[in-house]
C-alpha angles and dihedrals in degrees: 000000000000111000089207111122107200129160111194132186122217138192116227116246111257096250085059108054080051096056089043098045089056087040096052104041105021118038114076106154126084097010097159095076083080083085094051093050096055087042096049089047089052090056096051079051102057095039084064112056085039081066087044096060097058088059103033129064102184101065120163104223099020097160097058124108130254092238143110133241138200133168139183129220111186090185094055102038090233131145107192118194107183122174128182093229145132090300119204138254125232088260087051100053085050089051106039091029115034099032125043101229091207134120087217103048100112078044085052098045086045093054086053093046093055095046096064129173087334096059129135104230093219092095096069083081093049104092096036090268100118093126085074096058089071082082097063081074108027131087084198130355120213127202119197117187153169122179114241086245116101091239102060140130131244107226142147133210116205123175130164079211089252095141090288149076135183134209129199144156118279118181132234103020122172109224117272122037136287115203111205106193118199095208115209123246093268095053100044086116082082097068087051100097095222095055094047085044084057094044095047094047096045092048104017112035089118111048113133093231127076107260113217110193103179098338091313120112101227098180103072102144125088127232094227088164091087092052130083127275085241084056099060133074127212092246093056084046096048087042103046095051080050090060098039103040084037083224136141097207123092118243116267087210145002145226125189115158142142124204130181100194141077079012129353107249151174120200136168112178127181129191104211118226095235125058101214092193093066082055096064096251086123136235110352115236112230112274110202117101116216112225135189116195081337090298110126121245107168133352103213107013110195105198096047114090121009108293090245091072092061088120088063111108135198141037151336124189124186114169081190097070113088113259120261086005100185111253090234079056092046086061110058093027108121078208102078091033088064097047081048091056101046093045089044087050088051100047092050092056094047095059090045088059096042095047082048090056099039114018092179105053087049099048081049084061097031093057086057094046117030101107086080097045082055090044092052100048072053109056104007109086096173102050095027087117099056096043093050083062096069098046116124139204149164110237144185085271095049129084109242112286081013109122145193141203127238085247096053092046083054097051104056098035114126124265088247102050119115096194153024099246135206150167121215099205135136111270135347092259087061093043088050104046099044125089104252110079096044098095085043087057099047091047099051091251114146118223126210107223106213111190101177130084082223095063090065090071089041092065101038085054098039090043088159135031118192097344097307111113112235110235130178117227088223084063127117093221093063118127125180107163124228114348117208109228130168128248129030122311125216124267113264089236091055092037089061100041086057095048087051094046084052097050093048081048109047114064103166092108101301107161093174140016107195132157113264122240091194109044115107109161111017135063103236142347133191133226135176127262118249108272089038123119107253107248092250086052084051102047084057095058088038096058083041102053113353097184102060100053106098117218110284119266104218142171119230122218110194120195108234080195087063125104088215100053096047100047083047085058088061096033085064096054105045103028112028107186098042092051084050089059093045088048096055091043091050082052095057094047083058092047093042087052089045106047095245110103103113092190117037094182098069091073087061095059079043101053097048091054093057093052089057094058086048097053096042092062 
């Protein structure tokens, strides 16, 4: 240890006052990440003289234990942070402390300078200065220090970040450094030991050395993220997704996986087991932490991974990211877009696999859950394919709350069947009794049954899966060929006589009358023009502003097989009127199958009228 007492004086380098002079009377927000930047220093600290041991054998210190200490005095007004690091020599606080040994520093003073007074104070971090944002907080920051080599001084470095700092010999220090920080009046909330708990566990769970604030270690959980899967036992899994998703519920699934290329990452997902939205306790925020080198940088970072898996939980670790990135950086940071991507990508392919392996278990979560897999074939463009894949539906093939996926309708569709076909409707017993799917059944066809007004939107955006065009059967542009029907038809002569009477007759928004190609059973059904808003498209305007939805256009397909049809064509030559009231009433079955009668009451009065002229007969 050297005997020279010397107290010295310096100057800061230009770069700095002007960091400190932003930092001190221009950043306001966030000022709590100062804690995580001196915690985050100390680490580094101590990780590195960890490292040092292994390769030196002349430590001073060398009992001391790899650990760091703060500790609170609310009397004083004093916030300590100690570690038992590599410490620092008096070349070495004028280096690391009074200079910012950075190629982007002037960038870095700039950026400060442009955030203002509105500034996020994140991006003090950004360009490897933390230790400065101590001074958004301090009336005067102190350093003691002694190297880790046996010949060191014991110094310690104090500024009020005024232009100038001082060092000066100060006797009996332990190896590493200890930052006592003199907070200002109006951050006196960071000596009280709750607030600085709650600091330490939002930003520094994870840190790999043990945290002592007042005597009491604060870090106990592990990152076992960055462990192996053959590390980790189902109760530290099931633990530590308790203490990051602050749930009570056990994961439905899990994803723990490391990867070195594109990017080098750590991540540990899980998928919970309730779905909290489908409780009323509105919109989940997003729930994966974003980590660099276990050190926090943002708790629920928006912009991460697609808005729809919002419902994900855990944790992502990059040590290629940049430390204490600013979240409007991380933002735009293609970055983070690309490690988004990558994990979004990963976690895709492993539900494929595991609703592959165990269909059931996965059709249990995805019945919970499916309203963001929807969301997601909606909104996510990028990612629209693999989600489709884990669609799922009941279908005319299907028993009822039996479903199938996209894939398996694919791959069991006939060799003559142009696309994969579908009916968004209420409920199965209104798919199944009405007259759509009738032609699709006698032909082999399989039908997806969609039950949601959501699904609407999940098949406009998907369109196509693996090549095969999505059509409704309620479309115009279906066509199914001949269909084989018993009984006589009627003549095309008569058939078209009786499109054209129809046509002249009905006048509630009826733009064609034609015969149908994919009617079996029933006599008629309606469906809308192109152009025309699909009737589930129009139930929802209509519940938003009813007044505004004008009555529906449609086109009628009648049936020539049909009794009632047949026997219509010579009811209209022979009784008017009454055809007129079978032929409206054959209308607002159609509507009423559809989801276009506006007003269902009208086939009452209808209907009474008919059975007079039936009776009177």
């Amino acid at each position: 240890m050297s005997n020279t007492t010397t107290a010295s004086t310096h100057e800061f380098q230009a770069e700095v006052k002007q960091v400190l002079d932003i930092v001190i009377h221009s950043l306001y927000t966030d000022r709590e990440i100062f804690i995580r930047e001196l915690v985050s220093n100390a680490s580094d600290s101590l990780e590195k003289m960890r490292l040092t041991q292994l390769t030196e054998n002349d430590v001073f210190g060398a009992e001391l234990p790899l650990e760091i200490t703060i500790t609170t005095d609310e009397t004083a007004g004093t916030l300590t942070i100690a570690d038992h690091g590599i410490g620092m020599t008096r070349a070495e606080l004028v280096e690391n402390l009074g200079t910012i040994a950075h190629s982007g520093s002037k960038a870095f003073a700039a950026a400060l300078k442009n955030a203002g007074k509105s500034g996020d104070a994140s991006l003090i971090g950004q360009f490897g200065v933390g230790f400065y944002s101590a001074f958004m907080v301090a009336d005067e920051v102190q350093v003691y220090t002694h190297s880790w080599r046996q010949d060191g001084e014991h110094l310690v470095w104090a500024s009020s970040g005024a232009g100038t700092y001082s060092i000066e010999d100060a006797p009996d220090q332990v190896r590493g450094c200890k930052i006592v920080i003199k907070l200002k009046e109006d951050a006196l909330e960071f000596c009280r030991p709750d607030r600085v708990k709650a600091i330490l566990a939002k930003y520094s769970n994870f840190v790999s050395f043990p945290i002592q604030l007042n005597g009491e270690r604060v870090n106990t959980v592990e990152a076992i993220w960055l462990k192996s899967k053959d590390e980790v036992t189902e109760e530290q899994y099931k633990a530590f997704y308790q203490f990051t998703a602050h749930a009570f519920d056990e994961p439905s699934y899990r994803l723990h996986f490391q990867a070195d290329a594109p990017l080098v990452i750590n991540a540990l997902l899980f998928l919970p087991e309730q779905n909290m939205e489908s409780f009323g306790m509105g919109q989940m925020e997003p729930g994966v932490g974003l980590y660099c080198k276990k050190v926090l940088i943002d708790p629920r970072p928006k912009k991460l991974l697609p808005e729809w898996m919002r419902f994900v939980r855990g944790v992502i670790d990059s040590e290629d990211l940049p430390l204490n990135i600013s979240r409007e950086s991380m933002q735009d940071s293609a970055l983070v877009r690309k490690l988004g991507e990558v994990v979004t990508k990963r976690l895709l392919k492993f539900l494929d696999k595991e609703a592959q392996e165990d269909s059931k278990k996965f059709q249990e979560f995805y019945a919970k859950f499916s309203r963001f897999f929807k969301e997601g074939v909606a909104t996510d463009f990028l990612n629209r394919d693999a989600i489709a894949k884990l669609l799922r539906f009941e279908s005319s093939l299907t028993g009822e709350a039996e479903v199938i996926g996209l894939a398996d309708y694919v791959s069991r569709m006939k060799e003559d069947q142009k696309a994969i076909y579908y009916q968004v409707a209420p409920s199965r017993k209104t798919i199944e009794t009405g007259p759509y799917v009738e032609a699709f059944k006698s032909k082999g066809y399989e039908v997806l049954y969609l039950y949601e007004s959501i699904d609407e939107y999940v098949v406009t955006s998907l369109r196509e899966f693996d090549g095969k065009q999505l059509q409704a059967v309620n479309s115009n542009e279906v066509d199914l060929g001949e269909i084989a029907g018993e009984g006589e038809a009627l003549s095309e002569s008569d058939t078209a006589t009786l499109c054209g009477w129809l046509k002249d007759s009905l006048t509630s928004g009826v733009e064609e009358v034609r015969s149908g190609k994919r009617l079996v059973n029933s006599p008629a059904l309606a469906i809308t023009p192109d152009g025309e808003m699909t009737p589930q498209m129009r139930q929802m305007m209509r519940a938003m502003k009813p007044d505004e939805v004008e009555a529906p256009k449609v086109i009628l397909e009648i049936n020539p097989r049909h009794e009632i049809v047949k026997k219509l064509s010579s009811l209209s030559q022979s009784d008017g009127e009454s055809a007129q009231l079978i032929a409206e009433q054959v209308l607002d079955n159609a509507l009423l199958s559809a989801g276009l009668l506006d007003d269902p009451q009208r086939i009452v009065a209808r209907t009474e009228k008919i059975m007079e002229r039936l009776l009177a007969k």
